[in-house]
N, C-alpha and C positions, 0 to 999 in steps of 0.2 A: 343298553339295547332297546330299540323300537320294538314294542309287540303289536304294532297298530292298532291298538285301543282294546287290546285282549289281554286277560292275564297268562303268566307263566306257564300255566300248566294247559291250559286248551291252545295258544299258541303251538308250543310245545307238541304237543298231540296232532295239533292240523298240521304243522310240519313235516312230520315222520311218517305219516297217513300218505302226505301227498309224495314224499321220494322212496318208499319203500321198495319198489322196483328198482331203482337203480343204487340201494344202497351199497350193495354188497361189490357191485365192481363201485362205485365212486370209494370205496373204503380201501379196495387194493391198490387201485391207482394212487390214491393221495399219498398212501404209505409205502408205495412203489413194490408191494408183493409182501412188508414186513409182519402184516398184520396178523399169519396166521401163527407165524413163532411168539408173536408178541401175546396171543391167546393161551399158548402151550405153556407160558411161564405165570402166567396168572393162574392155569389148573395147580400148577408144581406148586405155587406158593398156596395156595386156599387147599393143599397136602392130602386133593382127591386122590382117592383108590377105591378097589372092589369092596364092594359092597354100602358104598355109602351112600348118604342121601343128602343131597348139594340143592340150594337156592340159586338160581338167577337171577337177580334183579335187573329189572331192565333189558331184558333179555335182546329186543329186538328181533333180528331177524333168525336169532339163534345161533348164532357162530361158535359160540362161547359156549352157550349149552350144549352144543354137540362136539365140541371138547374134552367139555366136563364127561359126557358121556360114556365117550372113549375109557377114561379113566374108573368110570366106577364099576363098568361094566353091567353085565346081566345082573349079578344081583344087586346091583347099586341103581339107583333112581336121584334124576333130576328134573326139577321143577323148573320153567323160563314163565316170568312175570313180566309181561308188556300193558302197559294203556293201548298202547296202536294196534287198533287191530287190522289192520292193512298189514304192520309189520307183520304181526304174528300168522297174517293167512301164507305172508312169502316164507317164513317159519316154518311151517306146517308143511307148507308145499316141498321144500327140501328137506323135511326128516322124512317124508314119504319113501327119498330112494337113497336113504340114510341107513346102515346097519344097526345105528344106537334106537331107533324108533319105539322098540319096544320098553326102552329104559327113560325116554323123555318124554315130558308132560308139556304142552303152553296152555296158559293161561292169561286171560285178560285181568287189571286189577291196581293198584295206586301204591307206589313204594310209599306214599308219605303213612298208606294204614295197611298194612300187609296182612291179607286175609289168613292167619296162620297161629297156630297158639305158642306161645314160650317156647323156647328150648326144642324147636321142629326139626332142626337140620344141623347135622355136622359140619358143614359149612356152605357160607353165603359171599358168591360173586355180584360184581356190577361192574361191566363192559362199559368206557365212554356213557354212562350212566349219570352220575353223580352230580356233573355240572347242570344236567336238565333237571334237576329238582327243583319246586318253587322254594324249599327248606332243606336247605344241606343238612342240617345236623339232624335234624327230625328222620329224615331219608336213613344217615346213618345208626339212629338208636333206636330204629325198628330194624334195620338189619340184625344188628345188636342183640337186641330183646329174641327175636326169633331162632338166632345160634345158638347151639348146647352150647354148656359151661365148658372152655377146654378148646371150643371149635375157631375159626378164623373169617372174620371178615376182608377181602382183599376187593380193591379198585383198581380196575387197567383204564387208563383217561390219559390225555392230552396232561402234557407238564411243562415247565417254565425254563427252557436251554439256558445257561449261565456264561457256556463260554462266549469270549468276545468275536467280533464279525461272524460266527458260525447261527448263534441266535438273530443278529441282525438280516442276516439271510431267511433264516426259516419265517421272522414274522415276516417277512416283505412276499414269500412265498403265500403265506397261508392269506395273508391280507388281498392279495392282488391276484394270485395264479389258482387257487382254489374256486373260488365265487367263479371264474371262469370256466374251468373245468365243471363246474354242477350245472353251469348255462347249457355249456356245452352236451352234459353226455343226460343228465338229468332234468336239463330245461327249466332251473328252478334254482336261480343263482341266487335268490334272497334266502332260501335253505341252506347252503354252504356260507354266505354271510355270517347267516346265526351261529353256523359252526365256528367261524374266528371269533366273533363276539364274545360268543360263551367261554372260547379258550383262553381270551384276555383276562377275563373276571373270575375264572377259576381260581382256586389258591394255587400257588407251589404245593409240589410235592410235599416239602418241608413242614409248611403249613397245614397242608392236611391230614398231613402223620400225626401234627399235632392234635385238629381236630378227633381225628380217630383218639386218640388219650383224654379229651374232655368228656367225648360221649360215653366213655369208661371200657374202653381196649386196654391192654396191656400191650408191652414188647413193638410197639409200635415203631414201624420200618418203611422205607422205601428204599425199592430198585428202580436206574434209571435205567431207561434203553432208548436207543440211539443215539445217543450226545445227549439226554436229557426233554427230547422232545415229546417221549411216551413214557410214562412211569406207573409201577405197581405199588400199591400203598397199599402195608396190611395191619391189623391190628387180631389178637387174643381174648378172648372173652375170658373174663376171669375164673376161675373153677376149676375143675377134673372133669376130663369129657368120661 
């Protein structure tokens, strides 16, 4: 990937800064309306309920954190962790006429040093997160470090299709009809570029499950969804929550 002479992580940042406005429709569109079921199964898998208290990493513009919401309810609290803070002001702006508002928190902040001590949260998400890291694994072992003993780390990201002509299709999609679509609706096709980029060089799913077991998860899993084009990867912190 080209960062124009910037590194990963302020690239990264002036990217998300600059389409935060039209993230949320270029997200429905790409994924043709899938993406809010695709959210609903990352809360099931990171096994939110009442009364808990959930991490976001990555939060973004919040989709996920007001998911997670949903699920913990009033007595449950969730935190959404962004660098962007453009993202996080369109964040903010939609929990406004949000019913979870009283239960979610944003915050600006760096997944690579999570402002949080040990053992904070029953469990910790990251939405299409993970591949924007300048340090994957680092990313993941502060997730890690920050879950109680017992609790789950899960990943909802872009994943590697296997079947034959069906994946040929989706990267000539993502390669060629996407960067179009961000020209188009977001004005800012070298931002959707970065998005194929990033999802070339991601690992499989496979691969990251694995990763998730070196940074020291247990029961390390993935679900695909839609032929394999979006996957949940989850991993168990070791212990008794």
């Amino acid at each position: 990937m080209d960062f124009s002479g910037k590194d990963k992580a302020a690239y990264v940042q002036e990217t998300f800064n600059t389409i935060a406005g039209h993230y949320d429709l270029m997200n429905s569109l790409m994924s043709l309306g899938m993406d809010k079921r695709w959210r609903r199964i990352a809360v099931q898998r990171v096994g939110a309920r009442r009364g808990m208290n959930i991490l976001d990493v990555c939060c973004g513009t919040g989709q996920l954190s007001q998911e997670l919401g949903k699920a913990v309810g009033n007595e449950g609290s969730v935190t959404g962790l962004d660098f962007s803070r453009k993202m996080l002001d369109v964040a903010r702006h939609t929990l406004e006429q949000s019913s979870e508002k009283k239960q979610i928190q944003f915050i600006q902040g760096n997944a690579m040093e999570l402002p949080f001590p040990d053992h904070s949260f029953d469990g910790v998400t990251v939405g299409w997160g993970l591949r924007n890291l300048p340090d994957l694994r680092r990313g993941i072992q502060e997730m890690t470090r920050v879950v109680k003993p017992g609790g789950k780390v899960v990943s909802l990201d872009m994943a590697k299709p296997s079947l034959p002509v069906f994946k040929q299709v989706y990267w000539l999609y993502f390669e060629k009809l996407v960067p179009l679509m961000g020209q188009i609706w977001a004005k800012k096709a070298s931002a959707y570029q970065y998005l194929h980029d990033s999802a070339v060089e991601f690992p499989s799913q496979q691969e990251l499950a694995r990763i998730f077991s070196e940074c020291g998860l247990l029961e390390t899993k993935f679900l695909n969804l839609a032929g394999g084009v979006v996957a949940v990867v989850s991993g168990t912190k070791p212990g008794h929550s």
